[in-house]
N, C-alpha and C positions, 0 to 999 in steps of 0.2 A: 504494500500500500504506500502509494507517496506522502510522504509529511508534507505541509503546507510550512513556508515559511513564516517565523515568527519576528519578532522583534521588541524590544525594550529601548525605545528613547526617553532619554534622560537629560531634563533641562539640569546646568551644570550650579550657578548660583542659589543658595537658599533651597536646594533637591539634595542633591550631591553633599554638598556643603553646607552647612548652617551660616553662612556669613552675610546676610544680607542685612542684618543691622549696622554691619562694618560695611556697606557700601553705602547705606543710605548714610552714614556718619560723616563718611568720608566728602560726598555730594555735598551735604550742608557745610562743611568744613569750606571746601572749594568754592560755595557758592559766596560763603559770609567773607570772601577776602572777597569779594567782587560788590558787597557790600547789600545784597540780597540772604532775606530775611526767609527761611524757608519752613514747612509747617512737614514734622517726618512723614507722619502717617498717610496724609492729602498727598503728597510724593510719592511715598512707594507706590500705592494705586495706583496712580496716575503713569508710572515710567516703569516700573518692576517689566521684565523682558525687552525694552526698549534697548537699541543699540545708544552709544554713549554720544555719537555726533548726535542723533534725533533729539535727546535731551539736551545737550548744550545749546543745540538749534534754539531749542522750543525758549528757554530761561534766555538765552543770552541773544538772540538775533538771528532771524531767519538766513540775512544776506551775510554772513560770516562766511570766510573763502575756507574752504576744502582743509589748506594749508593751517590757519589759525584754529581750526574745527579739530585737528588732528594733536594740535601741541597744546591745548586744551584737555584735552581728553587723555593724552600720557600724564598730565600731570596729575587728573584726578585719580587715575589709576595708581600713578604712585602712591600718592596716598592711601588710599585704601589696603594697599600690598604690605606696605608701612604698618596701616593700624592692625591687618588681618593677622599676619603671618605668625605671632607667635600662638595663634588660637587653630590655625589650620588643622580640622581632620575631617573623616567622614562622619554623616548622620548615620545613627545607628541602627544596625541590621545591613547597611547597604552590601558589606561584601557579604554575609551570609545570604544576599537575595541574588546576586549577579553571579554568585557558586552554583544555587539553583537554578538559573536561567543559563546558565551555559552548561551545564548536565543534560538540561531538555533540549538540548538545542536553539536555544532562543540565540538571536543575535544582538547585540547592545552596541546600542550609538550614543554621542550626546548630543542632543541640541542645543544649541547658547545665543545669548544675544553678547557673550563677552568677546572682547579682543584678543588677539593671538596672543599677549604677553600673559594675557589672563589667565588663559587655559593653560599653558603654559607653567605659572606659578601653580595652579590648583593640581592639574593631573599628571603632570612631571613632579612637582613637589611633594605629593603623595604618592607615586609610582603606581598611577591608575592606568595612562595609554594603551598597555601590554592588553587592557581587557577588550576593551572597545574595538569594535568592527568598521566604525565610520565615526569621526568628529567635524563635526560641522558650525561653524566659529561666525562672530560680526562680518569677517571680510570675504566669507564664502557665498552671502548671500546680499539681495540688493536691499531686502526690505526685511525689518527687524519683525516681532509679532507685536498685533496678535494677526498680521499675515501667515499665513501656514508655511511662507516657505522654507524655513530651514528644518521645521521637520517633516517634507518631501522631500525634502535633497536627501537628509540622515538616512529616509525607508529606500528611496530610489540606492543608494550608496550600499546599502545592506541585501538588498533585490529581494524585497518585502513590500507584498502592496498593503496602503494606509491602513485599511482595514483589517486587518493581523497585526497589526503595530497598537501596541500601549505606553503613554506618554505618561510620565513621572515629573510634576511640574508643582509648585507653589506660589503661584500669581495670578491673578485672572487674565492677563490678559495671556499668558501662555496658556492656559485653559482654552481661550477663546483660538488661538494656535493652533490647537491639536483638533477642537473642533470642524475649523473650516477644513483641516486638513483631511476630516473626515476617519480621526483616530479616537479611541475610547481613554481617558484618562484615570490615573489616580492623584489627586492630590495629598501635598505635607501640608499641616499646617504650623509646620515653622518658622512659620515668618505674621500670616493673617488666620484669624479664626473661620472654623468650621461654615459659618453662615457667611463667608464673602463668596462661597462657591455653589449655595444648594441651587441654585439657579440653573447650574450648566447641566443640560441633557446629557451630554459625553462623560462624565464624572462618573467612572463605577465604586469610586471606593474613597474615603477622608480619613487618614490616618496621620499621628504626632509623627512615625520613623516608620523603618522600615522594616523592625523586628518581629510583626505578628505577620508580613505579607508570607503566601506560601507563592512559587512563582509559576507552577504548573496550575494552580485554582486560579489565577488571575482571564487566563484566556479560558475558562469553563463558560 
């Protein structure tokens, strides 16, 4: 009998990682030398999966050249790399669930809206890459979520159609990602409570980590 291809994408900020208080810190950090007064929680909704130019854009000027968009955005990065690093690990469960999903055969990708340096510091820093089948980054794709595209690149990359694919995300608007994408999600709630997501018809499951998920009950 043929097995159907599987897959597991995994948005990499705030899923993977619990640090998304260290990026929105780092944001207001960045924004308060520019002399803008920012409110955390009204922010993270608001940009949680957005790529890092689209928010500089959105705060600091649409008509910002390419080039000042870019040395902008290494700086808030440093920062944050600054404030994160001595707290860097995985949310819990996650290698006991990617042991099980690659026992079943599942394939696993990340989706991200971060930049190369990012991914980078996270899954070289952790010696995560070795797992993953496809990583798919800010500069791999044109448009950040809650566009579906970088997790169709991640399934396309893994030769997994959307629909056999389950998104592992903590933001709505990457909820609203794996939606159009036409994928089934789980979300953490590491970052926003349970009721910022009962909304989404694609959501099958709301869990704190990853420690009760079984990885062969998930596609049941």
């Amino acid at each position: 009998m043929t097995t159907i291809p599987r897959a597991f994408l995994f948005d990499m900020d705030g899923t993977i990682v619990d640090n998304m208080a260290f990026h929105t810190d780092s944001w207001i950090t960045f924004f308060e030398r520019r002399g803008q007064a920012i409110d955390p929680d009204e922010f993270f909704r608001a940009t949680a999966g957005r790529q890092g130019g689209e928010i500089i854009r959105s705060y600091l000027g649409a008509n910002l050249l390419d080039d000042e968009v870019a040395a902008l955005n290494h700086e808030k990065e440093s920062v944050y790399r600054e404030l994160y690093a001595p707290h860097r690990k995985t949310v819990d469960g996650f290698d006991r669930l990617i042991a099980q999903a690659k026992a079943n055969g599942v394939k696993l990708a990340v989706g991200t809206a971060a930049p190369p340096a990012n991914v980078e510091f996270t899954l070289d820093g952790l010696d995560l890459r070795k797992h993953f089948d496809a990583i798919v980054g800010a500069t791999d794709v044109a448009r950040g979520k809650p566009h579906p595209d970088v997790f169709l690149k991640a399934a396309e990359l893994c030769g997994v159609a959307p629909e056999h694919c389950i998104v592992f995300e903590d933001a709505p608007l990457g909820v609203e990602a794996a939606r159009r994408a036409g994928m089934r999600c789980v979300v953490l709630t590491t970052t926003l409570p349970r009721d910022a997501f009962t909304a989404f018809d694609n959501v099958i499951a709301i869990v704190r980590d990853f420690s009760e998920l079984k990885a062969e009950l998930l596609f049941a």
